[in-house]
C-alpha positions as MATLAB code, in Angstrom:
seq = 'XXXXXXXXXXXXXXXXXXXXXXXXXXXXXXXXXXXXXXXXXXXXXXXXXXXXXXXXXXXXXXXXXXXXXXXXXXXXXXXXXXXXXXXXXXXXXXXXXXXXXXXXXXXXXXXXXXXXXXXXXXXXXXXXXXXXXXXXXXXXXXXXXXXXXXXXXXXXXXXXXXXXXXXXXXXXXXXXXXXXXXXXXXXXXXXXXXXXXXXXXXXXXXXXXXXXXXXXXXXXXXXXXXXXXXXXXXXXXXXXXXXXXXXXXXXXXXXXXXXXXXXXXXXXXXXXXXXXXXXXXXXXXXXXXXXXXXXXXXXXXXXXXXXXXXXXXXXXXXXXXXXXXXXXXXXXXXXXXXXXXXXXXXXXXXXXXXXXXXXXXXXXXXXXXXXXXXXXXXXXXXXXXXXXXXXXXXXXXXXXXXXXXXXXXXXXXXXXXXXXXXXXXXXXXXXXXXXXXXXXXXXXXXXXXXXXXXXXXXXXX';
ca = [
    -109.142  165.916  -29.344;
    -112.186  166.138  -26.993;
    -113.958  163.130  -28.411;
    -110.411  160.923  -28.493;
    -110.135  161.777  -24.958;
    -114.465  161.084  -24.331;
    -113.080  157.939  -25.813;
    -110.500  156.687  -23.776;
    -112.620  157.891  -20.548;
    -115.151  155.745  -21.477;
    -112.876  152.987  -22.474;
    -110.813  153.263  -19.241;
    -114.229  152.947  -17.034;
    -115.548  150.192  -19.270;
    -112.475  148.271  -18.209;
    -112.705  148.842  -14.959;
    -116.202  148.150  -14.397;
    -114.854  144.522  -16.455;
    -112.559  144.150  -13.110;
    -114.309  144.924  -10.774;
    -117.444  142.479  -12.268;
    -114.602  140.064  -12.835;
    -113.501  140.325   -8.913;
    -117.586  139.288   -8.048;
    -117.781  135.477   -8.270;
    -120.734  133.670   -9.601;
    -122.291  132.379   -6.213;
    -124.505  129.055   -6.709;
    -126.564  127.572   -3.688;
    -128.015  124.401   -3.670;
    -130.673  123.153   -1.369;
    -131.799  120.145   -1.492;
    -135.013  119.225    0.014;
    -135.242  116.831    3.252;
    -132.090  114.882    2.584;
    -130.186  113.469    5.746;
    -126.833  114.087    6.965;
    -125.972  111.507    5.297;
    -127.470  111.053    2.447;
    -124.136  111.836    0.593;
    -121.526  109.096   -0.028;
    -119.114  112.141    1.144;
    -121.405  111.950    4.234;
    -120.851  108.045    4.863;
    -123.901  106.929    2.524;
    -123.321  103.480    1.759;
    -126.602  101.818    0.232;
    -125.499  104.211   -3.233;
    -122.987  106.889   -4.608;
    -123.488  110.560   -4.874;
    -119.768  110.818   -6.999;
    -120.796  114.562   -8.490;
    -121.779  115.908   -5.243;
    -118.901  114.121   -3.087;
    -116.445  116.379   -6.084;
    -117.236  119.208   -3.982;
    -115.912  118.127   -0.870;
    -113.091  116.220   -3.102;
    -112.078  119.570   -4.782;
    -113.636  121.867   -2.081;
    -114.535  121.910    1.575;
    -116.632  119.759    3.647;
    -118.356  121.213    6.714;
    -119.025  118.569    9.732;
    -120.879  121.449   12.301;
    -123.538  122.798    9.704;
    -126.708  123.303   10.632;
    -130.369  124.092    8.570;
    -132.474  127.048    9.515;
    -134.886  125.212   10.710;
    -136.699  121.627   10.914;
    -138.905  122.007    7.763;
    -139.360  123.851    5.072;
    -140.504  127.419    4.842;
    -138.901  129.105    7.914;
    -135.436  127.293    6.820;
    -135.904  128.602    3.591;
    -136.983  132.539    5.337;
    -133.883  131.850    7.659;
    -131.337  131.142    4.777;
    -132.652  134.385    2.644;
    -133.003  136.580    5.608;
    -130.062  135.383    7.652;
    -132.080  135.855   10.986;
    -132.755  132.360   12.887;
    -136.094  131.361   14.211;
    -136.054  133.272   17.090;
    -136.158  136.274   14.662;
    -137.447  135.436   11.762;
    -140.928  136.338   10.744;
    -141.836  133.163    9.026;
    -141.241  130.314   11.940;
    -143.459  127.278   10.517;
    -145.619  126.644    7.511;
    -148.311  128.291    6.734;
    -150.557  127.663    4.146;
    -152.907  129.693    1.985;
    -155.739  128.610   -0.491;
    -155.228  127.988   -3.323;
    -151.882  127.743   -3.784;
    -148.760  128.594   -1.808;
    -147.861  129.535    1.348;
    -148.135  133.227    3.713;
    -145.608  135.649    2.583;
    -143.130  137.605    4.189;
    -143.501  141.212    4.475;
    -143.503  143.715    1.494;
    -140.192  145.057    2.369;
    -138.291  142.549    4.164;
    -134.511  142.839    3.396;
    -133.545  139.515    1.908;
    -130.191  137.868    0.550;
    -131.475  138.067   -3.410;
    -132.114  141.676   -3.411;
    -129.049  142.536   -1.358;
    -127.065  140.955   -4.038;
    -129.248  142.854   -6.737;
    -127.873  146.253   -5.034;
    -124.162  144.576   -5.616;
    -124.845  143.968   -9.225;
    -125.597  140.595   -9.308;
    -128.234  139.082  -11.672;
    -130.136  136.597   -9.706;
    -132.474  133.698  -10.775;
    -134.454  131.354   -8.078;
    -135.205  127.691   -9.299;
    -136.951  125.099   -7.770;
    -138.963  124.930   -4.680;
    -140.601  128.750   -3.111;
    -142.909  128.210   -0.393;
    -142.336  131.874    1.222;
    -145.356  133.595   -1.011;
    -147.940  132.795   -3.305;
    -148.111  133.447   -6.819;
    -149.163  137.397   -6.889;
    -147.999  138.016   -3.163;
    -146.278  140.561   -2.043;
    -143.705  137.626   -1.461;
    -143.860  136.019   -4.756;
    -140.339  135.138   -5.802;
    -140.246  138.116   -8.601;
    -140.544  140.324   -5.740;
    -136.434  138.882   -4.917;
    -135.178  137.522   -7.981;
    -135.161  138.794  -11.489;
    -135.827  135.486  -12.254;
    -138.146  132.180  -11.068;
    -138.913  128.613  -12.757;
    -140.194  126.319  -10.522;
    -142.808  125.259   -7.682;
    -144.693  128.368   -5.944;
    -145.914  126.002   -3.264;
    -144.627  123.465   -1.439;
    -147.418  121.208   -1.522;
    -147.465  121.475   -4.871;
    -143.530  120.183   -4.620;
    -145.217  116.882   -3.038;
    -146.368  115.697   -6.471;
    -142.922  115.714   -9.261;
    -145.339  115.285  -12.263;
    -147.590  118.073  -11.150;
    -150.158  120.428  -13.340;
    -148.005  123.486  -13.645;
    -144.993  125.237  -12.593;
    -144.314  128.862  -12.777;
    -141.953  130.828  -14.709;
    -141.145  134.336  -13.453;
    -145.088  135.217  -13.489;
    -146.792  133.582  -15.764;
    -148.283  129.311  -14.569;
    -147.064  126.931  -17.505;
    -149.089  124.003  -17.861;
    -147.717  120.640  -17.962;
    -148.802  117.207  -19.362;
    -147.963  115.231  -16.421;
    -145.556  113.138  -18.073;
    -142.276  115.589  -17.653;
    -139.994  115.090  -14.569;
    -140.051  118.431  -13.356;
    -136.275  117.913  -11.735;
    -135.316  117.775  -15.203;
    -137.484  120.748  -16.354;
    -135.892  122.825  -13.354;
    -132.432  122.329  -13.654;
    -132.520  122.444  -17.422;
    -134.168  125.840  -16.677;
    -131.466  126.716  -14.024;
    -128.298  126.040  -16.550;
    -130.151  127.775  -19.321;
    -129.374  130.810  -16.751;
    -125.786  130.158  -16.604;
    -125.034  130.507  -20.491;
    -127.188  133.733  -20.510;
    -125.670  135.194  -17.459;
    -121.520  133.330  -17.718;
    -120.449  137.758  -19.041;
    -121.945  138.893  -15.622;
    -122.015  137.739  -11.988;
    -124.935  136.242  -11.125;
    -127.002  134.502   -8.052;
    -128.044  131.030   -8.448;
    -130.834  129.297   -5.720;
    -131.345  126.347   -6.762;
    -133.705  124.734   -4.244;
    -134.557  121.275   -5.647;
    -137.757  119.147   -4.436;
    -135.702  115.955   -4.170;
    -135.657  113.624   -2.475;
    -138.876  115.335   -0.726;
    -142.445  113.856   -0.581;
    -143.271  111.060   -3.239;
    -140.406  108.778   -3.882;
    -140.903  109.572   -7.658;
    -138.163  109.066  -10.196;
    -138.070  108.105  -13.898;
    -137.706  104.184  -14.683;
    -134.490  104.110  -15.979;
    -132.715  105.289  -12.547;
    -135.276  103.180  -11.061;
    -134.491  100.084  -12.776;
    -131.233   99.453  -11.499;
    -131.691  100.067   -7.826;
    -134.965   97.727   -7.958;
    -132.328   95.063   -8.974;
    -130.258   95.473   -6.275;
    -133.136   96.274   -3.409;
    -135.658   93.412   -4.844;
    -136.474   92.689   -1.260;
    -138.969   95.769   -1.324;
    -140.205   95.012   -4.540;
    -143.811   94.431   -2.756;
    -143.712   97.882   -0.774;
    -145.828  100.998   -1.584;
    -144.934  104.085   -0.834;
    -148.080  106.293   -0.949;
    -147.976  110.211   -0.477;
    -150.518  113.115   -2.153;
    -151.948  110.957   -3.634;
    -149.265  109.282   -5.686;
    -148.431  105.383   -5.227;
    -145.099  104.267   -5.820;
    -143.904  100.685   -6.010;
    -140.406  100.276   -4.059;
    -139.845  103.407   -2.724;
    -136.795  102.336   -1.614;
    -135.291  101.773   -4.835;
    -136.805  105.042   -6.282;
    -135.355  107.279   -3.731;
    -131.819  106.291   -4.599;
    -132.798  106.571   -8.236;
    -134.305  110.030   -7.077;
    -130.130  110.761   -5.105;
    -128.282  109.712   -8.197;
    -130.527  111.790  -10.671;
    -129.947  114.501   -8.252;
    -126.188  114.220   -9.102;
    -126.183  113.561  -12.517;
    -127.813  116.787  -12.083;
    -125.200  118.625  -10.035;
    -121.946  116.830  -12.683;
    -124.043  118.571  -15.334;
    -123.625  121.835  -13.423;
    -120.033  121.656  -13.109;
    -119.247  120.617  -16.762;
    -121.185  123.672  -17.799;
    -119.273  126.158  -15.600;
    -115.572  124.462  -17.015;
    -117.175  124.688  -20.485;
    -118.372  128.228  -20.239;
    -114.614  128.766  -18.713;
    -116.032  130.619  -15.625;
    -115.277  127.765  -13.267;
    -112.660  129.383  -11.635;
    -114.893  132.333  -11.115;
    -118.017  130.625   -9.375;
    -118.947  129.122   -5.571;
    -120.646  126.373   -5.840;
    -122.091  125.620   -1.917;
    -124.945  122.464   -1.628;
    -126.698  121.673    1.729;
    -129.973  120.525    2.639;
    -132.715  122.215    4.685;
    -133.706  119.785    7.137;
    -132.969  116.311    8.428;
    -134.335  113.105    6.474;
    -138.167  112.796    6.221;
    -140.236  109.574    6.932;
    -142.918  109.651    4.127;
    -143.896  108.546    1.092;
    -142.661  105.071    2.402;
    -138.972  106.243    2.407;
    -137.197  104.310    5.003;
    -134.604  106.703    6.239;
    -133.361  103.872    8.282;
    -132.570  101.508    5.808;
    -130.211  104.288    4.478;
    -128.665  105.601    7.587;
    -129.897  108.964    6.275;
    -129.351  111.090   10.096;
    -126.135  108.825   10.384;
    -124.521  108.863   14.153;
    -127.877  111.411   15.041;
    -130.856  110.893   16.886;
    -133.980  111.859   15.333;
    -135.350  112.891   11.786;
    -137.681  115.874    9.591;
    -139.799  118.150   12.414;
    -136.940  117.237   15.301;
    -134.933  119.824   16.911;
    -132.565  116.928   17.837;
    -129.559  116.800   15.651;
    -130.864  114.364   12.910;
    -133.603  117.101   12.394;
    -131.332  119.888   12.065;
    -127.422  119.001   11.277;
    -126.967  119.401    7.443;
    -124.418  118.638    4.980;
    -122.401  121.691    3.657;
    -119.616  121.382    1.135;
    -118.416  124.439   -1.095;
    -116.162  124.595   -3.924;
    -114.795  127.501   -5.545;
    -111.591  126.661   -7.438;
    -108.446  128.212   -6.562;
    -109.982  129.995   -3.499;
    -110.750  126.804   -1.693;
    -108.420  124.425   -0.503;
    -109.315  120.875   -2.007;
    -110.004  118.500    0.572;
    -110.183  120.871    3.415;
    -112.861  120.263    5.977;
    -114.378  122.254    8.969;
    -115.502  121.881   12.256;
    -116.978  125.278   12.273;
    -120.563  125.364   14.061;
    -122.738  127.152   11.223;
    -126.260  127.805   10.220;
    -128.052  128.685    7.028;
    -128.223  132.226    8.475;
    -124.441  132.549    8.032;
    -124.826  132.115    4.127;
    -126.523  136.022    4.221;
    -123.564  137.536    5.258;
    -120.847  135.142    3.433;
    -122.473  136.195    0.481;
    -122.309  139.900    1.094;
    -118.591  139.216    2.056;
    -118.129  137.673   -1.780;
    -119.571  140.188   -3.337;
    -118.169  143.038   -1.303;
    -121.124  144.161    0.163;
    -122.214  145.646    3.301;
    -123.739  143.290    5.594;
    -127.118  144.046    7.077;
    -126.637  145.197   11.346;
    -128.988  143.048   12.439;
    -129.012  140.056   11.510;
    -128.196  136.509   13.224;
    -125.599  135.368   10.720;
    -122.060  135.149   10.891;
    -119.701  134.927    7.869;
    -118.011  132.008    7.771;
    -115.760  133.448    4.419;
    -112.538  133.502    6.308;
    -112.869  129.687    6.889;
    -113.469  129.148    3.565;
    -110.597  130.734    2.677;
    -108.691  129.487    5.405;
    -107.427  132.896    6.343;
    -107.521  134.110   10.171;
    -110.174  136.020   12.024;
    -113.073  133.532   11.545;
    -115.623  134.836   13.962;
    -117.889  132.216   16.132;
    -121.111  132.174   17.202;
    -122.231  132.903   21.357;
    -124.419  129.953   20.271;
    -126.637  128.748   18.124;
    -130.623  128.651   18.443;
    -133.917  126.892   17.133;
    -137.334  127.096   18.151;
    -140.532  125.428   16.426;
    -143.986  125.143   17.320;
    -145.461  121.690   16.013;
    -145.570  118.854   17.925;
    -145.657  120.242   21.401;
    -143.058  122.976   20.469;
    -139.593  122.830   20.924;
    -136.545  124.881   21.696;
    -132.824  124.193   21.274;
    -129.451  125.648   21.547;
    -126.135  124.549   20.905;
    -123.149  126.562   22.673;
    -119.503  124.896   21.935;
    -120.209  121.354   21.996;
    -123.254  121.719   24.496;
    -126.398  121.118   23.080;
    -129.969  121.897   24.805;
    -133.340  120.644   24.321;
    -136.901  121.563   25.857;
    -139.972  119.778   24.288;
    -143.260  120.377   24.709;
    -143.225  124.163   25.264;
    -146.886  124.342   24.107;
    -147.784  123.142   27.793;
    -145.026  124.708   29.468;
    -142.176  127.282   28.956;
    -140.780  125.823   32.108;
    -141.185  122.199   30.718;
    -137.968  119.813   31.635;
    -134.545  121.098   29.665;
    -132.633  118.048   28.669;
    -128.636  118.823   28.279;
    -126.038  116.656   26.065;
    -122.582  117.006   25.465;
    -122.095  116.567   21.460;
    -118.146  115.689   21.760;
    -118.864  112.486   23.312;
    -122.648  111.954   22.606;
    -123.814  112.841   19.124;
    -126.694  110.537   19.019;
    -128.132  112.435   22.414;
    -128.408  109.400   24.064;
    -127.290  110.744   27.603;
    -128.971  113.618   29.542;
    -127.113  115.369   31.664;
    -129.368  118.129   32.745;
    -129.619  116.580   36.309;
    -125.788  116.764   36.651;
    -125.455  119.798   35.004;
    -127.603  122.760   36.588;
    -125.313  125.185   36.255;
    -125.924  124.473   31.922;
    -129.398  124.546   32.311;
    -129.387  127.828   33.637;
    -127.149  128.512   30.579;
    -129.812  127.356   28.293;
    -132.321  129.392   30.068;
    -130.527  132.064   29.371;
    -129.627  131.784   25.489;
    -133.937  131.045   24.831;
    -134.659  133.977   26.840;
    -132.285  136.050   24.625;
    -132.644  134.366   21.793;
    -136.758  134.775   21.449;
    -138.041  137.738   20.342;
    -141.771  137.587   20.383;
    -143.943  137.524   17.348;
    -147.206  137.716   17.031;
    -147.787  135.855   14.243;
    -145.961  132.635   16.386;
    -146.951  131.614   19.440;
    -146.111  128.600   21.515;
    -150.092  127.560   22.438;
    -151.168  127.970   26.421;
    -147.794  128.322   27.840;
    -148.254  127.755   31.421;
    -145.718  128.633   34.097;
    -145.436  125.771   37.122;
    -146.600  126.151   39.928;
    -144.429  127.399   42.512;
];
């Protein structure tokens, strides 16, 4: 009698625990690496077709008010994990470290991977790292129970590198394997071995960063139709690369044959229904490798590009899909960040969100249920080329460049509902927003001393 009712305990609780893994959904983030605003056909891309990727707004929603962490690569990707902006995060620009990878974050640094460990989620990184080298206190096993991919970002530059890394161990490679292909094979392989539990997916692809590299056969057809550049080298880490214009669409529509084999998998493995699938990228368009960002209208209507704080530097795609949760064909004018995804997560998984943090959950506007919250405003700061500060409050946007000689330097002030290329400064009209603008940096910064803008000079009074 005792072990028919031991039984039907355990029975009861095993089919609860079933529910309640059953309520978690699968959460998927894509990042892809220095693509424009509009870089998607979704986005207005014209030049070529992105037909996987533009599903997700199609049969999900598409955010026009997104915004990346940061202008490049590492703090975006410490801003997305940590869901603290630049002002606050402890990794603000990239740093590197010999001989391989980047500086790490701090030992114990809360981050999005191992909050959603805590919740029961099984989570697996693939791609691009660039917050720890290999062995680090802040190598990616330190956050994910799973890693295949680049350690270092300048190892990223290169797509038929050495090695990669899985989990711990450096697997060596001939040099004639795509590693794309290698990654997201690597990164579905996790979704059949996790489809019974939820699970965490970063997927942080290299493309269409660094060397316009891309197998023939996507090349091939796009150096048909762009013959003009047939002549043109694209040279970057070494690498040459004969019309990098046609390879970097190749390089766009491998990157969503990539993303239609995602989604087949998750109707096959009949967990569609079950799984968020959000994609953005982490920075605006770069200008290397002999990519000609203008020849695609990569930043569409925005001024500026890759290591801006301008909107083509930091305004990002964002579309998420999650079937039956998401209204198809819904769109947002929602001003977000990549430090919103900590706490939208936490939300999905029914979680408690971290206090301090910069993020804002934008899972109500997902949803489309009431109580979205918004943002006072939303800040940047970064210290290469002169250093730079911005903020956008509403639809006012703020801009100071070159902090490194002054934190008084001139604040220029644009009004994003009628000027979205930033064309028109209206700082000398507009005191009163200046002083606004003043105000959000001076909140907004929280002094590190691991950044520093360099000789910061008051004027002269």
């Amino acid at each position: 009698m005792k072990k028919s009712l031991l039984v039907l305990i355990a029975a009861l609780c095993g089919a609860m625990s079933s529910g309640l893994a059953a309520e978690k959904p699968n959460i998927i983030y894509i990042l892809l690496d220095d693509a424009g605003y509009a870089d998607l056909s979704c986005y207005g891309q014209k030049k070529f077709t992105t037909p996987n990727i533009d599903r997700l707004a199609t049969e999900g929603m598409k955010f026009t008010d997104h915004y990346s962490g940061s202008t490049v690569c590492a703090p975006t990707r410490c801003s997305l994990l940590t869901g603290l902006h630049t002002g606050r995060t402890f990794v603000r620009g990239n740093r590197e470290v010999q001989p391989e990878g980047q500086s790490p974050m701090p030992a114990d640094i809360v981050t999005m991977p191992r909050l959603l460990a805590d919740a029961g989620y099984t989570t697996g990184a693939f791609g691009k790292w660039g917050l720890g080298a290999p062995g680090s206190v802040s190598d990616p096993m330190e956050h994910f129970d799973a890693f295949y991919g680049y350690n270092c970002q300048r190892e990223a530059h290169d797509y038929y590198p050495t090695h990669l890394w899985k989990n711990r161990e450096r697997v060596e490679l001939n040099k004639e394997v795509y590693t794309h292909d290698l990654i997201m094979d690597e990164a579905l392989g996790f979704v059949r071995e996790n489809k019974d539990n939820p699970f965490f997916i970063y997927l942080a692809v290299a493309i269409p960063h660094a060397a316009m590299q891309v197998p023939e056969p996507y090349a091939k057809p796009w150096r048909e139709k762009f013959p003009q550049f047939e002549e043109k080298i694209g040279k970057y880490a070494g690498t040459e690369v004969n019309n990098p214009i046609a390879t970097f669409a190749g390089m766009m529509t491998l990157l969503d044959d990539g993303v239609g084999e995602l989604l087949a998998l998750l109707d096959e493995l009949e967990i569609d229904e079950n799984t968020i699938v959000m994609l953005t990228s982490d920075n605006g368009p770069h200008q290397e490798g002999g990519h000609e960002p203008d020849f695609f209208d990569s930043n569409g209507p925005f001024r500026g590009h890759k290591r801006d704080l301008s909107e083509g530097g930091i305004r990002t795609h964002m579309l998420a899909r999650w079937p039956g949760k998401i209204a198809p064909g819904s769109m947002t004018d929602l001003a977000s960040a990549h430090w919103d995804v900590l706490p939208t997560t936490m939300d999905l998984a029914g979680a408690e969100t971290p206090e301090d943090i910069s993020g804002i959950s934008f899972l109500p506007t997902l949803l489309g249920e009431e109580g979205q919250k918004e943002h006072d405003y939303l800040y940047w700061e970064f210290y290469e080329r002169g250093g730079k500060k911005a903020a956008r409050w509403g639809d006012w946007k703020a801009l100071q460049l070159n902090v490194n000689k002054s934190l008084e330097s001139p604040i220029e002030i644009y009004d994003l509902s009628q000027d979205l290329g930033e064309e028109n400064d209206l700082a000398a009209s507009r005191p009163d927003l200046v002083e606004r603008a003043k105000e959000i940096f001076a909140e907004a910064h929280v002094p590190s001393p691991n950044w520093e803008f360099v000789n910061p000079k008051p004027k002269k009074k």
